[in-house]
C-alpha positions as CSV (number, residue, x, y, z in Angstrom):
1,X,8.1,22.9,12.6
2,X,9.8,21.9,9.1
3,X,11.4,18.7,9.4
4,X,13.0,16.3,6.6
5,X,11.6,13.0,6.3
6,X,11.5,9.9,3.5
7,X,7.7,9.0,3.4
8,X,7.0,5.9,0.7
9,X,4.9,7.7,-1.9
10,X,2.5,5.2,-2.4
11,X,1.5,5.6,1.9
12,X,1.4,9.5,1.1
13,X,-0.7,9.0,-1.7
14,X,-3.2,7.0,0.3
15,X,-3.2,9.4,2.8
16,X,-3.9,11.9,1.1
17,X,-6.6,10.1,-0.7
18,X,-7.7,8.9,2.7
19,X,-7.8,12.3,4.5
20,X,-9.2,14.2,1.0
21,X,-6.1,16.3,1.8
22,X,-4.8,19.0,-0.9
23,X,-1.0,19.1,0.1
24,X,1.4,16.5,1.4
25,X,1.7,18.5,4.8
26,X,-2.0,18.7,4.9
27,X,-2.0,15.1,5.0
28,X,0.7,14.6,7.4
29,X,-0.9,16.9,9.7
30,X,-4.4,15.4,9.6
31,X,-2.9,11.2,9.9
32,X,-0.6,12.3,12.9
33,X,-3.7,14.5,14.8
34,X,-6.2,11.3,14.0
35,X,-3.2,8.8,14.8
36,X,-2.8,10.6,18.4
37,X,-7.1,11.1,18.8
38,X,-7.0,6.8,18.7
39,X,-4.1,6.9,20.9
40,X,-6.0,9.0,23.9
41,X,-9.2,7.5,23.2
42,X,-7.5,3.7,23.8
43,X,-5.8,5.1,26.6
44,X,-9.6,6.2,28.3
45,X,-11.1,2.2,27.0
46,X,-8.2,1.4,30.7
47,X,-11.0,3.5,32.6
48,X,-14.5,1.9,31.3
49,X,-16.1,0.4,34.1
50,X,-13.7,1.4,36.8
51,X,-16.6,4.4,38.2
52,X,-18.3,3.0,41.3
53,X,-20.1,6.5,41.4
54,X,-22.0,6.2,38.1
55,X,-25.6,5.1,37.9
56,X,-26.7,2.2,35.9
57,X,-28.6,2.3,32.9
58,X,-31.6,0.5,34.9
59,X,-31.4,2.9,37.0
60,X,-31.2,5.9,35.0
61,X,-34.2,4.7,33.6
62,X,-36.1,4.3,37.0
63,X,-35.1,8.3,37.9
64,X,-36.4,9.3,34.6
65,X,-39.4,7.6,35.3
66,X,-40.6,9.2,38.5
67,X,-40.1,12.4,37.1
């Protein structure tokens, strides 16, 4: 999708320092997808330790053990 936008140089310039991007839209691209990766993966961090069905580590360990 092309799209104008005003992006500070200096920020573009560290992302694309940051990302080891060769184009401005390379850049862009990879920021946004890792922006929105952080996103989901806080969303999931809601979730942790809400399972009743999951083993515990203990007891993981006690399975593995019995063979």
């Amino acid at each position: 999708m092309k799209t104008s936008i005003d992006i500070p140089e200096r920020e573009l310039a560290d992302a694309m320092r940051f990302t080891r991007a060769r184009t401005k839209r390379e850049a862009v691209v990879t920021a946004l997808a890792d922006f929105n990766r952080r996103k989901r993966m806080a969303e999931l961090v809601k979730y942790a330790g809400t399972c009743d069905g999951l083993i515990s580590a203990e007891e993981l360990a006690r399975q593995r053990r019995k063979g």
